[in-house]
C-alpha positions as CSV (number, residue, x, y, z in Angstrom):
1,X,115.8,93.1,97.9
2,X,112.4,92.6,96.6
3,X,109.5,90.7,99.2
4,X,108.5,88.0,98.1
5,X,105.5,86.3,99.5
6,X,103.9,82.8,98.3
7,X,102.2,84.1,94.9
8,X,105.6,85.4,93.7
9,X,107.2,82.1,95.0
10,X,104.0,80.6,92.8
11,X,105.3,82.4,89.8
12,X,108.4,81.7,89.9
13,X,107.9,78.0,90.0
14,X,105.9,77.8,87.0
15,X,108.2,80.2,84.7
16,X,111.0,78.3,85.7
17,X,109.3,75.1,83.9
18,X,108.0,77.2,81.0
19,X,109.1,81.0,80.9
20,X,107.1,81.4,77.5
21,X,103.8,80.3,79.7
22,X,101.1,82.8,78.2
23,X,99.6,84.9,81.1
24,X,96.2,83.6,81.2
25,X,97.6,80.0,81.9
26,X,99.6,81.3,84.7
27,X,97.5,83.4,86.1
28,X,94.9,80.3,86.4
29,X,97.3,77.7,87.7
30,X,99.0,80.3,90.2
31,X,95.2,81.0,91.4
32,X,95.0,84.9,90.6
33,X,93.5,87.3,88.2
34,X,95.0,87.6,85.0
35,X,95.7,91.6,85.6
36,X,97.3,90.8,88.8
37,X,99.4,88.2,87.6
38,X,100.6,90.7,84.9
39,X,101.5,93.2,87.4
40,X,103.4,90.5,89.8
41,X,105.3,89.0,87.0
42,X,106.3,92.7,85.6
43,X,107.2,93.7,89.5
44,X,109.5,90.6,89.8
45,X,111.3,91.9,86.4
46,X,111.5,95.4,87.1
47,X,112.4,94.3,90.8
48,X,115.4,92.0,88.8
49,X,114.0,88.5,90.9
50,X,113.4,87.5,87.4
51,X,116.6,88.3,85.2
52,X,115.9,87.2,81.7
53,X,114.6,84.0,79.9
54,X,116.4,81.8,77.3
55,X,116.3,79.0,75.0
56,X,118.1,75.6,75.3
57,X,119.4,74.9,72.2
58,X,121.1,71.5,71.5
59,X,124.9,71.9,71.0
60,X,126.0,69.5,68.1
61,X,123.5,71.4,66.3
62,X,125.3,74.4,66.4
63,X,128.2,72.4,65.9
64,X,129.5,72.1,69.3
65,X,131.0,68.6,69.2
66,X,132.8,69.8,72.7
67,X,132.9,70.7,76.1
68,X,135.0,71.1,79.1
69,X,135.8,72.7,82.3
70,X,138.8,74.4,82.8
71,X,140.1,75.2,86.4
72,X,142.4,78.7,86.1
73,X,144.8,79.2,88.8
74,X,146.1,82.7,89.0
75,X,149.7,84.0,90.0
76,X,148.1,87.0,91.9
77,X,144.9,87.4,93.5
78,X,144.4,91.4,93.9
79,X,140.8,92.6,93.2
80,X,142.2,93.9,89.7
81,X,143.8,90.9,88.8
82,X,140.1,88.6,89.6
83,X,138.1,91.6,87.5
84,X,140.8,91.9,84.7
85,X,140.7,88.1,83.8
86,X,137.0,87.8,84.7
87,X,135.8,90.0,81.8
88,X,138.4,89.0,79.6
89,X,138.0,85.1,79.5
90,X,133.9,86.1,79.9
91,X,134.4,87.7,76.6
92,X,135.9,84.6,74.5
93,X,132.6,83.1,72.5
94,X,133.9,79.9,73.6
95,X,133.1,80.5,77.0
96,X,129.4,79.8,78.0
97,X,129.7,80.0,82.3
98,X,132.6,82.0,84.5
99,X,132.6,80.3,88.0
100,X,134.9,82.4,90.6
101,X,135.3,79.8,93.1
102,X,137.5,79.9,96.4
103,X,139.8,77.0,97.2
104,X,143.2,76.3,94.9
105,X,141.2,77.1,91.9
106,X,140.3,80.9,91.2
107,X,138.2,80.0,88.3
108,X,136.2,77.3,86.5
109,X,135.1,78.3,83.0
110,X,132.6,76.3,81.1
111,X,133.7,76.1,77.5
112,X,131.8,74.8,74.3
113,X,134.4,74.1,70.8
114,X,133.9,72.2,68.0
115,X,136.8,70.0,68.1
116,X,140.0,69.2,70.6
117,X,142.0,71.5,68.2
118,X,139.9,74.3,69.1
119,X,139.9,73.4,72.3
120,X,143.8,73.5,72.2
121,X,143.8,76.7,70.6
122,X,141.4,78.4,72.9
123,X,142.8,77.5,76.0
124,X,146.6,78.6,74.6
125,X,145.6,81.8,72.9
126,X,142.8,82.6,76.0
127,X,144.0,81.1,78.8
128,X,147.9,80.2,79.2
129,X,149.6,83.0,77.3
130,X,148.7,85.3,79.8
131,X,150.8,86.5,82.8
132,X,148.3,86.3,85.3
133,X,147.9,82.8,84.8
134,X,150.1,80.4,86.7
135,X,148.3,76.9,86.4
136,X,145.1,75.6,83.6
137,X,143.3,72.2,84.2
138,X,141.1,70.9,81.3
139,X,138.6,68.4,82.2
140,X,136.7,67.4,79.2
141,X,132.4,66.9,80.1
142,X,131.4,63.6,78.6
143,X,127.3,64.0,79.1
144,X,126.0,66.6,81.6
145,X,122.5,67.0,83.0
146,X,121.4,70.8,84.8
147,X,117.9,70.9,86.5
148,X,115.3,72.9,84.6
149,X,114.5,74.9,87.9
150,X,116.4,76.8,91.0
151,X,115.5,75.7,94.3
152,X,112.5,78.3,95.7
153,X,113.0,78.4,99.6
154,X,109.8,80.4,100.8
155,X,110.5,82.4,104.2
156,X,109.0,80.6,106.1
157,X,111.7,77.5,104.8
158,X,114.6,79.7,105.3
């Protein structure tokens, strides 16, 4: 595990609200040199703190028209069963987020369709038709809101 002390927890902060912030504008709200903000930033990724960037893209324009949650229940809960469905629902298109939870559901799977048939069809074909599956729960997401940034608890908060 990488240590992390208040620059880094700086960083972190501002690419979280803008990952595509150019260096020199970091660097100056963070309070460091450009060259050492270049060399924290590239110690964070090479360290795996930071683990990629991305793009929100809006989903009707892609045609996504819906989304859902569906709660999986499995008939047998052996460290092969969990692994085996795992990477095969995380490997349906359709699927955009693979929650293994504890409780009476095993998994919650974000999904993204363009239409309740496909929705249908997805969670039949994907999801039902398979043995280790004893129990599916669609709940359909009418409007969703995720915050821009993690929570950064310093260690001195922890």
């Amino acid at each position: 595990m990488a240590r992390l002390d208040r620059t880094d927890f700086r960083i972190l902060r501002e690419m979280q609200k803008n990952a595509r912030i150019q260096n020199k504008t970091l660097a100056r709200r963070v309070g460091i040199a450009e060259s050492t903000c270049l060399e924290r930033v590239r110690s964070l990724r090479d360290d795996g703190v930071l683990t990629g960037y991305s793009a929100e893209v809006d989903p009707a324009a892609v045609g996504i028209h819906v989304q859902a949650m569906i709660a999986v229940q499995l008939e047998r809960h052996s460290r092969e069963t969990v692994e085996r469905v795992r990477a095969r629902v995380f490997d349906r298109p359709e699927v955009v987020a693979v929650y293994h939870v504890g409780g009476r559901t095993d998994f919650l799977l974000h999904v993204a369709v363009r239409s309740s048939d496909h929705l249908r069809d997805v969670i039949l074909s994907a999801f039902t038709s398979h043995d280790e599956v004893a129990q599916v729960e669609t709940s359909l997401i009418f409007d969703y809101h995720r915050a821009e940034t993690w929570p950064i608890y310093p260690p001195e908060a922890r």
